[in-house]
Every structure is written in structure tokens, then in C-alpha cells.
C-alpha positions in Angstrom: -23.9 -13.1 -43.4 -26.3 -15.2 -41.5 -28.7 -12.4 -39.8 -30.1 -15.3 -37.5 -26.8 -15.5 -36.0 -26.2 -12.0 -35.2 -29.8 -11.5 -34.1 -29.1 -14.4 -31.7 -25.8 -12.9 -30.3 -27.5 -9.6 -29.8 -30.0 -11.9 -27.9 -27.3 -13.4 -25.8 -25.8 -10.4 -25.1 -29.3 -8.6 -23.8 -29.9 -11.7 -21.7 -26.7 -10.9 -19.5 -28.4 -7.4 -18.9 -30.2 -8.7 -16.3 -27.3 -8.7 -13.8 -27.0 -5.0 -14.3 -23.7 -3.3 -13.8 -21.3 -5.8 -11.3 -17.9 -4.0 -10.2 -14.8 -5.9 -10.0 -12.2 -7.6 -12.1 -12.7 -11.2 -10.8 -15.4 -11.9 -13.5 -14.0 -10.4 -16.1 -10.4 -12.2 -15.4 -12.2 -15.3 -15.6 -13.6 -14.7 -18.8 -11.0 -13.7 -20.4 -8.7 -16.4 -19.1 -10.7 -19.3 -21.0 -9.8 -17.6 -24.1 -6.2 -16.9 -23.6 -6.1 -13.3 -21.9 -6.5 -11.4 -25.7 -5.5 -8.0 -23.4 -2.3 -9.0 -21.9 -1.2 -9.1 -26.1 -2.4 -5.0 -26.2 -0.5 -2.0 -26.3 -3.2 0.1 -25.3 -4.5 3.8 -24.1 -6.6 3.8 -21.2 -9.4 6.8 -21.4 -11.8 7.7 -18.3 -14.1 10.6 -17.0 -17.2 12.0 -16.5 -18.0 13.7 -19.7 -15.8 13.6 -23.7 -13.9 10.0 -23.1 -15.5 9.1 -26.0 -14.6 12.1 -28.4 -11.3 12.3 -26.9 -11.1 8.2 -27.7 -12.1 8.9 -31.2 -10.0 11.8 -31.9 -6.6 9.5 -30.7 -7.5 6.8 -32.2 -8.2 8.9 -35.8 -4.5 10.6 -35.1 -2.7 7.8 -34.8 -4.7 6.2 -38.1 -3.7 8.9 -39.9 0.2 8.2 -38.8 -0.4 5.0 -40.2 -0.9 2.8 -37.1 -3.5 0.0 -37.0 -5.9 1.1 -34.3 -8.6 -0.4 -32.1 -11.4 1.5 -30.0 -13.8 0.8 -27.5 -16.5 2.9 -26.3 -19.9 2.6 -25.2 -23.1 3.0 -25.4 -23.8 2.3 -29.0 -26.5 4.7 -30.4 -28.2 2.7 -33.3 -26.3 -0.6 -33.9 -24.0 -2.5 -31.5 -21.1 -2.6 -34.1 -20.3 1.3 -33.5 -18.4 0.2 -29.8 -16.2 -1.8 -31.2 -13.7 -0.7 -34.3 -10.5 -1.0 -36.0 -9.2 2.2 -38.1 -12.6 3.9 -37.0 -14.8 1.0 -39.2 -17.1 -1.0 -37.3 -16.8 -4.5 -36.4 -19.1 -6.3 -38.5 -22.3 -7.9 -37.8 -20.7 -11.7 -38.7 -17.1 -10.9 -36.6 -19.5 -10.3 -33.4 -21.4 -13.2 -34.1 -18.2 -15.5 -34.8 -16.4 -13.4 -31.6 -20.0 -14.3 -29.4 -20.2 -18.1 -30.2 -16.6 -18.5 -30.2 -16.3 -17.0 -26.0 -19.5 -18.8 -25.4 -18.7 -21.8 -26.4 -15.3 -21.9 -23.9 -16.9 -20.4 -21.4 -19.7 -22.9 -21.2 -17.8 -26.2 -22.3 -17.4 -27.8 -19.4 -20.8 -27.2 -18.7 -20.8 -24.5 -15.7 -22.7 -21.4 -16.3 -20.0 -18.9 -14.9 -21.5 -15.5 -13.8 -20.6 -12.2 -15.5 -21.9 -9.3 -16.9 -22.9 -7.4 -20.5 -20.2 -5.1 -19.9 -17.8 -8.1 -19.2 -18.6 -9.9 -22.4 -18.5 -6.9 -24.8 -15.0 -6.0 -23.0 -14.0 -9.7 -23.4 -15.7 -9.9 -27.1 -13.5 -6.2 -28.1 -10.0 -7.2 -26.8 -10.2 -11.0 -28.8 -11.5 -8.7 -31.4 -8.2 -6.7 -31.3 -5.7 -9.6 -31.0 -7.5 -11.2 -34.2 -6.8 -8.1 -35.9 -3.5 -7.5 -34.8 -3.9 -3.8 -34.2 -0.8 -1.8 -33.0 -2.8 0.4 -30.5 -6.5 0.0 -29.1 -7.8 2.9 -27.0 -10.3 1.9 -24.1 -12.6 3.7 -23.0 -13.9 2.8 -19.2 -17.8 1.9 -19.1 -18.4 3.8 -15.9 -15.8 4.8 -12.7 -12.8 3.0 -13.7 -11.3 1.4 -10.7 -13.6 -1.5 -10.7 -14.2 -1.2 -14.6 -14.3 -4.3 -16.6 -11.8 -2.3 -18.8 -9.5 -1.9 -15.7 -7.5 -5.1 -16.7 -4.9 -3.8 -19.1 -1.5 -2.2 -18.6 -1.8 0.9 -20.9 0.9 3.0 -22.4 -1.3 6.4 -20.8 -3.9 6.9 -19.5 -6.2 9.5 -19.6 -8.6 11.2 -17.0 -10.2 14.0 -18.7 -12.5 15.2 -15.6 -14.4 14.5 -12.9 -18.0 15.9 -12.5 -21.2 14.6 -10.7 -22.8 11.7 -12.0 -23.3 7.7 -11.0 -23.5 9.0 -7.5 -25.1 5.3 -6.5 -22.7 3.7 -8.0 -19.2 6.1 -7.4 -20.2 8.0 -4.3 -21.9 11.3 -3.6 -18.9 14.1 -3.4 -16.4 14.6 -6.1 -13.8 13.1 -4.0 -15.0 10.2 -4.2 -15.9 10.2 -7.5 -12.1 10.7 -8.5 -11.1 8.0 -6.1 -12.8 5.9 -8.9 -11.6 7.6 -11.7 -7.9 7.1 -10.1 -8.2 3.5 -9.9 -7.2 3.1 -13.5 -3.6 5.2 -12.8 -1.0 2.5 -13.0 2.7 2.7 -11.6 5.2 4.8 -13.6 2.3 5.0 -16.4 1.9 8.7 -17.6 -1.6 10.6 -16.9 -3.1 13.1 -18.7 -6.1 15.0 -17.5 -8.6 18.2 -17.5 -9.9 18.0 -14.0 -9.6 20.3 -11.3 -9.9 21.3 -7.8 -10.5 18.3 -5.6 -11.1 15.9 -8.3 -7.1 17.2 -9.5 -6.0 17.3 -5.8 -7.1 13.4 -5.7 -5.9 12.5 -9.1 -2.4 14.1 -8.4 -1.9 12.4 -5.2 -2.6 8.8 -6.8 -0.1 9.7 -9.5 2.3 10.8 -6.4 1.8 7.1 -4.6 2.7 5.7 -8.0 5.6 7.2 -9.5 3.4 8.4 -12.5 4.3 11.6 -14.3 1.0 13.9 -14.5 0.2 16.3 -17.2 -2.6 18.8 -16.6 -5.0 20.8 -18.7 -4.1 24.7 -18.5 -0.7 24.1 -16.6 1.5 21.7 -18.4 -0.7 22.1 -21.4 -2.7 25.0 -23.0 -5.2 25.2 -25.8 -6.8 28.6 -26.8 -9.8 29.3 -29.2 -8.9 31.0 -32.1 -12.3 30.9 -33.7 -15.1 28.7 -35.0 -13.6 25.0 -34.4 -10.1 26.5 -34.8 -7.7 26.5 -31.5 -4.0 26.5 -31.1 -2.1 23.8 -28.8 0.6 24.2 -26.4 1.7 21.3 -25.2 4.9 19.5 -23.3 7.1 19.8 -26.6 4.2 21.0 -29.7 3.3 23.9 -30.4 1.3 24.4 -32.9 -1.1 27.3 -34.5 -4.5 27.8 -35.7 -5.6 23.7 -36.0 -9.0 23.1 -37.7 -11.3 20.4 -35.6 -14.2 19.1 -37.2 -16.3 18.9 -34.0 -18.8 21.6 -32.7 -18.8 22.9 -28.7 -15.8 24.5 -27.0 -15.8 21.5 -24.7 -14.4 19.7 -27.8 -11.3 22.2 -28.1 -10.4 21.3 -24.4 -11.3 17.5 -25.1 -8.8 17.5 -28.4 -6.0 18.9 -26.1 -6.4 16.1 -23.8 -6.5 13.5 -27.0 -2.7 16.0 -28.3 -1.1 15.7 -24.5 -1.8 11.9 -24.9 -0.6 11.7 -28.5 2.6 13.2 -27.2 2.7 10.8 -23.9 2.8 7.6 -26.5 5.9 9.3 -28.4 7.8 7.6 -25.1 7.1 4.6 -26.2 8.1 4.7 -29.7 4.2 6.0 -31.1 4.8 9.0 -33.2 2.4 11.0 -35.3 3.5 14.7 -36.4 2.1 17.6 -36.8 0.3 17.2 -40.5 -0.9 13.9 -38.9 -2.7 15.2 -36.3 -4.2 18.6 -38.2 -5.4 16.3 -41.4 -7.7 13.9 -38.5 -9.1 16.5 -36.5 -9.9 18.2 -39.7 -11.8 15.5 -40.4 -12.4 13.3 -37.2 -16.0 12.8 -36.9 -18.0 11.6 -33.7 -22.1 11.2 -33.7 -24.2 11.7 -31.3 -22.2 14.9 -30.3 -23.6 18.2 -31.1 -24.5 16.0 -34.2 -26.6 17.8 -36.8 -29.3 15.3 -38.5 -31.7 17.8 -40.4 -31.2 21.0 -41.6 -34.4 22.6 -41.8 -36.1 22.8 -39.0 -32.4 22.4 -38.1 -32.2 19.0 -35.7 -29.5 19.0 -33.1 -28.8 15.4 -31.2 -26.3 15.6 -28.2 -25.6 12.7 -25.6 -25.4 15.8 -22.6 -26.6 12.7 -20.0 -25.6 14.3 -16.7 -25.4 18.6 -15.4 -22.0 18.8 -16.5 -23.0 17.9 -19.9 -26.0 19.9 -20.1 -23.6 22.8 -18.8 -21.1 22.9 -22.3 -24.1 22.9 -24.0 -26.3 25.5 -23.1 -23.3 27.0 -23.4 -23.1 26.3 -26.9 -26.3 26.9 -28.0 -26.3 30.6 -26.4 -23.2 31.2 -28.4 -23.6 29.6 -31.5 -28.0 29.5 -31.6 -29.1 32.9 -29.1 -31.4 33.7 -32.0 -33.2 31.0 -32.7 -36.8 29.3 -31.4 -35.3 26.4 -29.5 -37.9 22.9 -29.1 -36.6 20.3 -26.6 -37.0 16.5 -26.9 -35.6 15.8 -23.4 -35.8 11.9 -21.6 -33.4 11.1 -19.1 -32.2 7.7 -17.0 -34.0 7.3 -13.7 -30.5 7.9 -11.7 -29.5 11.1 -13.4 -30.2 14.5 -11.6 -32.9 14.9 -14.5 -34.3 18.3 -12.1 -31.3 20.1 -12.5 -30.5 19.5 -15.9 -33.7 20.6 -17.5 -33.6 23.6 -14.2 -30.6 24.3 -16.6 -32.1 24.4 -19.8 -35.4 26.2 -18.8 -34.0 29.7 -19.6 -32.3 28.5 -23.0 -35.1 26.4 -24.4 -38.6 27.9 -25.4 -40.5 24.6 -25.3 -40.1 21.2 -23.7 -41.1 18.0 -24.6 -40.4 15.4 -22.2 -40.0 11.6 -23.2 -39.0 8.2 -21.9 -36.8 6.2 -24.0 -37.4 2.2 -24.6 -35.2 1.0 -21.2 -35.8 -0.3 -18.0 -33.8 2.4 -16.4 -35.6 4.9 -17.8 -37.4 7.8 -16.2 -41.3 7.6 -16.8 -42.0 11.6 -18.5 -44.6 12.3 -16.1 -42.2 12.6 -13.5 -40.0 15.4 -15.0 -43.0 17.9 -15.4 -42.6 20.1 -12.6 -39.0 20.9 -13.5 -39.8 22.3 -17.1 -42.0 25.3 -18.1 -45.5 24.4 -19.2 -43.8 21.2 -20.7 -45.5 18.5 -22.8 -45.5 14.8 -21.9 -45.0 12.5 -24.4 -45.0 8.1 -24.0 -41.9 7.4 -26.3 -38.8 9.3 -28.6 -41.0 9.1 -31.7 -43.9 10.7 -30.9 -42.0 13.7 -28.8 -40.1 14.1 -32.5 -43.1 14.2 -34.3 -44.9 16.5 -32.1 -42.1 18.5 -32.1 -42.1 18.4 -35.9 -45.6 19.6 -35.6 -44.6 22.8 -33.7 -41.4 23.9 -35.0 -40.4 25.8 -37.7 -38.2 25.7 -40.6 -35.7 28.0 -39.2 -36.5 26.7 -35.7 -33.9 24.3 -33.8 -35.5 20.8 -32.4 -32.5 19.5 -29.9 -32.8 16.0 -28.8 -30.9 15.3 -25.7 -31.1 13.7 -21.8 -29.8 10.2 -22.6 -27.7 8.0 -25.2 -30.8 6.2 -25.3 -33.2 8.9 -26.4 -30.8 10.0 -29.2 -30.1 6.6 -30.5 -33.6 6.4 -30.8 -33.7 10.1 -32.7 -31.7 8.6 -34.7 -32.9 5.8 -35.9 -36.5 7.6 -36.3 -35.3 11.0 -38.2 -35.9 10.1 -41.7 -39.1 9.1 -41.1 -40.7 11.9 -39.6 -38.6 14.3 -41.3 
């Protein structure tokens, strides 16, 4: 393909950054009206929360692959290249369908020569769904940006939709108490439309209630559906007619157990309306499913560790995991963090499971400058950017030592990209 012309849709794209994160659906209905509302032709899964939308995306979206159904996803962030938010049968769009997809929506927004307002998020959403009609998929799975009720995504009608909990994070933007938080979240429950979810307490009491208003049967984590660990990535499913034993899933953390129940419940919810995968379908794609940037191993000696743990809840299920799975080993943190994020208590969190910090700002505006975080880590080092806090944590680890890189989407995506050179 042309690389000038993706390079100048990326530069488009980057350019409508400036107007940040803008809630409401009056943009993005505009937009996608001047090219012939693309969602309005999508059968489509609806996926929200505060942590595992996107694994529990990926991990529907690879079931009903395997039961031979054409399938779209969107998630976001991207980590290295902007193709991984947008794909059909789990392959990326390519570099010339987002440049053909970016001139082709520009051009009708812009032909009459008004420069309508709206945001990154709107385009990209705009840019997936014309994406999917083009490629006549039979389901596309959608996973909210951030909240949901005022979501870009928040447009289409879906088949289910799926909560899978509500912690603290975006306060700014969602509100500062978890009830208000799942106010949010609830916004994406449509009438008579079947919710699946793992949250609890208020966050459930709120959720339910919503579902109540709207007629909308409700299927909860550890009530209506069980999962138990049964060992190392192996759990067995109970749901609201499966039961099945002993299924392997090719994702590390416990978190992800409780995440590929929510991804079953909905797999079962779309049976309703004539989606069916069995049994073999769904053991041979968790077997296999894969999802980067999650507990995702990069190196294996000294062992690198990337997770996108971007908020306490996060940071949480995986101190969690590392105690379990790593208790023995020299642990060196590469740790930046956006400036909005309680970036205090998540490294207050990883103090006692970590042995050395390296604090980092990753290349964003939103970032948090490295400097700030040093009273909230022991004896920590300050570092001015992802590479050099890799390197210098090259320097001091080990071969059987564990560097984890985590804090941000940003920082690992930047990890990422930088591994094989420094390693």
C-alpha cells in the first residue's frame, strides 16, 4: 500500500485528539449519518466495565469464530499499531482499509464544506462500524471507550450486553462513588436486552435496578452463573443451561477465569437469538484465545511481564497473581501511570510485592511526569521515558529475575515496541 496515505490518516486522526474525550451521542449520530448509519446494519454485543472488557471482547468474539460466524471487534487503546482496535475473525484491519475507511468518512463529512465538530473516539467508532458493514460480519462485539452511557459506542442496539464490573476509576469524568460510576456503566442497558455482569454490591444494586426499569433479564457472576478454578488456567463453568468441566484457557491471572465466565454467560445469552456455538467451540478458542498486553510474557530470561493493570482494581488481580504464581522471585518494576489515575495507591499496592521501582512517564500529554510518584515507592528510581526505565532495569536484573512493566496502556505499548532492542 501507499504508506503516505496511512501515515496521513494516522495524522488526521491525532489532530482530532485535541478535543479530548466529549460525552454524548449527538456528534457521533452526525457522523455516522453522512455515511448511511453503518451500525443500525449490526447485530452486535455491547461489552462495558472498569477492568477485562477487552479480554472478555476477545474471548467472545474468538468463540463465536470458532462456531464459524464472521466476527467484528472493537476495543481500545491500541498498544503498538492502530490496526489492533479494529478486527474481523481476530485479524487486523489493514493499514490501506483504514486509510481508504479515513478518506472515504472525511471526504462526506467535509463536502459541503463545514468543518463539523467531533472527536478521536467518534471517528475511530464511526471508521470500525463502516468497517464492519463493508465486511458483512455476522456479529461485531463493542467494547465502550470509557463509562458507557454517553460512549460513542452507545449508539447500537445489541443482542447483550455485558457489564463485567464496576471499580474506581475516571472519577473526573464518571463521578467520585461507585454509584455513580455504575449509573454510567448502566446507561448502555437497553429495554428487554439481556445483561450479563460480575459486579457487586452497590455497583450490582444499581445495575439490577436499571435492568428492573427496563424489562431486561440480568444474569450475575456467582448467582446465576458459577466458575471454579480447577488449577493452572483450567476452571469449570456453570452456567444458565452449560455445564461444563475442567476447560483449558490460554490466558494467565484468575481474574481471567471470572472474565471467561462473563464472555460463556454471554455466549449463552446470544443462543436467544439464533447465535449458537457448543461446547467443543468454546474449549478449542479459549484453549487458544490469545490477548497482549495482559499478563503478556515478552522475554524469558530475565523473564519480562507486561500488564495494562491502569487503575487499583487492576493493580489488585495482579499482585495477586504475581504472589501466587512469582512469591519467589526478585521482582523490578517499570511503573508510569496517566496523570488522573490514583497512581499513590497503586504503587502503595505494589510496594510490598515488588523489590525495586523504576518510575517512568510514557510519550503523552496526559501523562504523569516520574518525579511526582517518588514518595509513594520505596527508594524508587526516576527515569525520563519507557526506554531508558527498560534498559536500566535490564542493567539490574537478573536472568532469573522478573522485570514487570505496568501503570498505563501507554507505557506497555511502548515496552513493546522497545523489547527486542534492549533485550
Amino acid at each position: 500500500m501507499n504508506d503516505d496515505r496511512y501515515a496521513s490518516s494516522l495524522e488526521y486522526l491525532s489532530g482530532l485528539e485535541r478535543f479530548g474525550s466529549v460525552f454524548g451521542l449527538e456528534n457521533i449520530g452526525r457522523l455516522l449519518g453522512t455515511i448511511g448509519d453503518p451500525h443500525r446494519s449490526l447485530r452486535t454485543v455491547h461489552v462495558a466495565g472498569t477492568n477485562g472488557k477487552g479480554s472478555v471482547a476477545t474471548m467472545v468474539s474468538c468463540i463465536l469464530r470458532e462456531a464459524g460466524y464472521r466476527v467484528g471487534k472493537y476495543t481500545s487503546p491500541h498498544l503498538v499499531s492502530f490496526t489492533e482496535r479494529i478486527t474481523v475473525n481476530e485479524e487486523e484491519i489493514t493499514e490501506d482499509e483504514v486509510a481508504s475507511l479515513t478518506e472515504h468518512i472525511r471526504d462526506r463529512v467535509h463536502r459541503d464544506g463545514s468543518s463539523p465538530f467531533y472527536t478521536y473516539f467518534d471517528f475511530t467508532t464511526a471508521l470500525a462500524f463502516e468497517h464492519f458493514r463493508r465486511e458483512k460480519v455476522d456479529m461485531a462485539v463493542v467494547e465502550t471507550g470509557l463509562g458507557g452511557r454517553l460512549d460513542s459506542t452507545n449508539v447500537i442496539e445489541p443482542l447483550t450486553t455485558v457489564i463485567t464490573n464496576v471499580a474506581f476509576d475516571h472519577m473526573n469524568e464518571l463521578g467520585g462513588t461507585i454509584g455513580k460510576i455504575a449509573v454510567e456503566k448502566a446507561g448502555i442497558i437497553k429495554k428487554g436486552v439481556p445483561l450479563v455482569t460480575g459486579a457487586r454490591g452497590k455497583a450490582l444494586e444499581v445495575l439490577a435496578d436499571r435492568a428492573r426499569e427496563l424489562g431486561s433479564p440480568i444474569h450475575v457472576l456467582g448467582k446465576d452463573f458459577v466458575c471454579r478454578k480447577k488449577g493452572d488456567r483450567r476452571f469449570s463453568y456453570r452456567g444458565i443451561g452449560w455445564d461444563c468441566d475442567d476447560i483449558a484457557l490460554n490466558l494467565e491471572g484468575d481474574h481471567q477465569i471470572s472474565n471467561a465466565a462473563l464472555a460463556l454467560c454471554a455466549i449463552e445469552s446470544l443462543a436467544r437469538a439464533g447465535f449458537r456455538a457448543g461446547e467443543e467451540h468454546v474449549r478449542e478458542a479459549l484453549a487458544s484465545v490469545r490477548w497482549q498486553g495482559r499478563l503478556e510474557t515478552v522475554h524469558e530470561r530475565p523473564l519480562v511481564i507486561l500488564d495494562g493493570a491502569h487503575n487499583l482494581s487492576g493493580v489488585r488481580a495482579l499482585t495477586r497473581f504475581l504472589r501466587s504464581r512469582y512469591g519467589d522471585r526478585r521482582k523490578v518494576l517499570v511503573f508510569g501511570v496517566m496523570r488522573d489515575k490514583q497512581y499513590g495507591r497503586m504503587l502503595e499496592a505494589m510496594n510490598g510485592c515488588v523489590d525495586l521501582a523504576i518510575l517512568t512517564q510514557p510519550k503523552t500529554e496526559r501523562a504523569l511526569e516520574a518525579e511526582s510518584m517518588k514518595g509513594f515507592a520505596d527508594n524508587p528510581i526516576v527515569t525520563t521515558d519507557t526506554k531508558s526505565a527498560l534498559r536500566k532495569a535490564r542493567q539490574l536484573a537478573g536472568d532469573r529475575d522478573l522485570i514487570l512493566v505496568t501503570g498505563s496502556f501507554y507505557t506497555i505499548g511502548e515496552a513493546k515496541r522497545a523489547v527486542n532492542e534492549i533485550f
